[in-house]
C-alpha positions as a Markdown table, in Angstrom:
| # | Residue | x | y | z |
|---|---|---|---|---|
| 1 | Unk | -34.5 | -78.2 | -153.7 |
| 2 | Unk | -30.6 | -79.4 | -153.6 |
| 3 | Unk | -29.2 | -78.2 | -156.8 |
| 4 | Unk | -25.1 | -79.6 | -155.9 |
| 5 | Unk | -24.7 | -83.7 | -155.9 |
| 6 | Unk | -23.3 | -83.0 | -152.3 |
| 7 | Unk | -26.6 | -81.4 | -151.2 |
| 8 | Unk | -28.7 | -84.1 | -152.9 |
| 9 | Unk | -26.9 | -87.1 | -151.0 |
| 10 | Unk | -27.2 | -84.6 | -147.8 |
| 11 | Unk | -30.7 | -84.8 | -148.2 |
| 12 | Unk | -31.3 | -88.3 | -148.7 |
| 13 | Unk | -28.9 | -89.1 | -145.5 |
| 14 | Unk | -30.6 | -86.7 | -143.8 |
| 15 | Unk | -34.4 | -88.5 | -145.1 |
| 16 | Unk | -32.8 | -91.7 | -143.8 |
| 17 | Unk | -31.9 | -90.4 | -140.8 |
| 18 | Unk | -34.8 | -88.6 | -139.6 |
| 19 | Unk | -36.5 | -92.2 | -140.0 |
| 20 | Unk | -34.2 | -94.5 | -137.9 |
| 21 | Unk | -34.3 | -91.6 | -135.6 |
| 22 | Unk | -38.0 | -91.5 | -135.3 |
| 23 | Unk | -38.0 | -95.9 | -134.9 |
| 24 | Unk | -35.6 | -95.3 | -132.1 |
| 25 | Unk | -37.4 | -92.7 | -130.2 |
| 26 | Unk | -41.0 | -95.1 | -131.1 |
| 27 | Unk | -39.5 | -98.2 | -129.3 |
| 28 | Unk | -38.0 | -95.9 | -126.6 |
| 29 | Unk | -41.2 | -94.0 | -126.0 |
| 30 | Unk | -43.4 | -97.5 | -125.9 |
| 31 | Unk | -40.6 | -99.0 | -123.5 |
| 32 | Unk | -40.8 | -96.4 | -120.9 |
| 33 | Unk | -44.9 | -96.0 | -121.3 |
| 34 | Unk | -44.7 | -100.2 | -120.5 |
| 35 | Unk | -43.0 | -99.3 | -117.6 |
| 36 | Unk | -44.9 | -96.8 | -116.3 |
| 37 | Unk | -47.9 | -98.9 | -116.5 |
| 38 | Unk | -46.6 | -101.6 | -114.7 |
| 39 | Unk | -45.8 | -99.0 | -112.1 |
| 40 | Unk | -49.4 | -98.1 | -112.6 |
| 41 | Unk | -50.5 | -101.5 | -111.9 |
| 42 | Unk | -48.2 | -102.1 | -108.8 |
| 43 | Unk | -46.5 | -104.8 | -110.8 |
| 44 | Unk | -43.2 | -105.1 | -109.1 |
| 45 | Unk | -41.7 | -108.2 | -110.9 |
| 46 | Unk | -43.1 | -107.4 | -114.0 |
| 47 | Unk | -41.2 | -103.7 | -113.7 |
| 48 | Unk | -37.8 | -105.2 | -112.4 |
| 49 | Unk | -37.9 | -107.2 | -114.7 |
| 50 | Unk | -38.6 | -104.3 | -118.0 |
| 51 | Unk | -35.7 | -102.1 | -115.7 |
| 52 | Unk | -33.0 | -103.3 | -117.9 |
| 53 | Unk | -34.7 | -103.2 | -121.0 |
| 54 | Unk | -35.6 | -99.8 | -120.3 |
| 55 | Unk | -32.0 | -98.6 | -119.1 |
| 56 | Unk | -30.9 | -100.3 | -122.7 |
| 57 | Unk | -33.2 | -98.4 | -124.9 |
| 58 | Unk | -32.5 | -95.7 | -123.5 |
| 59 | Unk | -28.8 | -95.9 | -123.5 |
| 60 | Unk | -28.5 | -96.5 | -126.9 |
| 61 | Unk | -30.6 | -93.5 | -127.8 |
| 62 | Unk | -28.4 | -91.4 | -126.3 |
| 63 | Unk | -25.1 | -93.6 | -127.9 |
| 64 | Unk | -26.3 | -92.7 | -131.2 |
| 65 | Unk | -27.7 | -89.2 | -130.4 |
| 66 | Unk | -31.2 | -89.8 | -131.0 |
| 67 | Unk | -31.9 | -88.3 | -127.3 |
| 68 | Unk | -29.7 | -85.8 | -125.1 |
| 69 | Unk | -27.7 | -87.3 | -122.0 |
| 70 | Unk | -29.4 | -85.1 | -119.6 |
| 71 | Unk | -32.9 | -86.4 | -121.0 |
| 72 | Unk | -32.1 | -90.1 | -120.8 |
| 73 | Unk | -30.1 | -89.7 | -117.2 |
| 74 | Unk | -33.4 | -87.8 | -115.9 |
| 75 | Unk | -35.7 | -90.9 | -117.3 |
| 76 | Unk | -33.4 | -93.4 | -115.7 |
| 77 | Unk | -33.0 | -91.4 | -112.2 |
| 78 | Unk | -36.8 | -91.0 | -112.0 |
| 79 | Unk | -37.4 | -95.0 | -113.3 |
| 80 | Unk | -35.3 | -95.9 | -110.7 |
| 81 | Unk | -36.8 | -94.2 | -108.0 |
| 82 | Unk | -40.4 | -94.9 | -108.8 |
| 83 | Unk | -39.2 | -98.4 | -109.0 |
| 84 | Unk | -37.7 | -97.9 | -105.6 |
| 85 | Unk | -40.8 | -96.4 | -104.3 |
| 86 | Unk | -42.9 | -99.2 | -105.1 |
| 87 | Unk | -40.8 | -102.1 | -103.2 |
């Protein structure tokens, strides 16, 4: 356990942290599996129309560091092209 002040309010930024962190990467994960089961379905509109949803969520996890750039560039490079694929 923290025994300074400055390592108690560490841990507690750190506690709240870890949770936005986690919401982020929840809503990113559940936009991206969305997409991929429109892509799934063959639901072209349906997918064009979650692509810039998807490109936002994942550009603001990687804004406020929740995910790496080379993570969320990979994502969007492979969205795109399955995207592509299908029209």
């Amino acid at each position: 356990m923290p025994i300074t002040s400055s390592a108690k309010k560490a841990l507690r930024q750190s506690a709240k942290r870890k949770i936005q962190n986690a919401k982020v990467k929840k809503a990113t994960r559940l936009v991206v599996k969305q997409f991929r089961g429109l892509l799934a379905q063959k639901d072209k509109d349906n997918a064009k129309k979650l692509m810039p949803q998807l490109m936002k969520f994942l550009d603001k996890a990687t804004k406020t560091g929740v995910l790496k750039k080379n993570t969320v560039s990979r994502l969007k490079s492979r969205a795109a092209k399955a995207l592509a694929k299908l029209s």
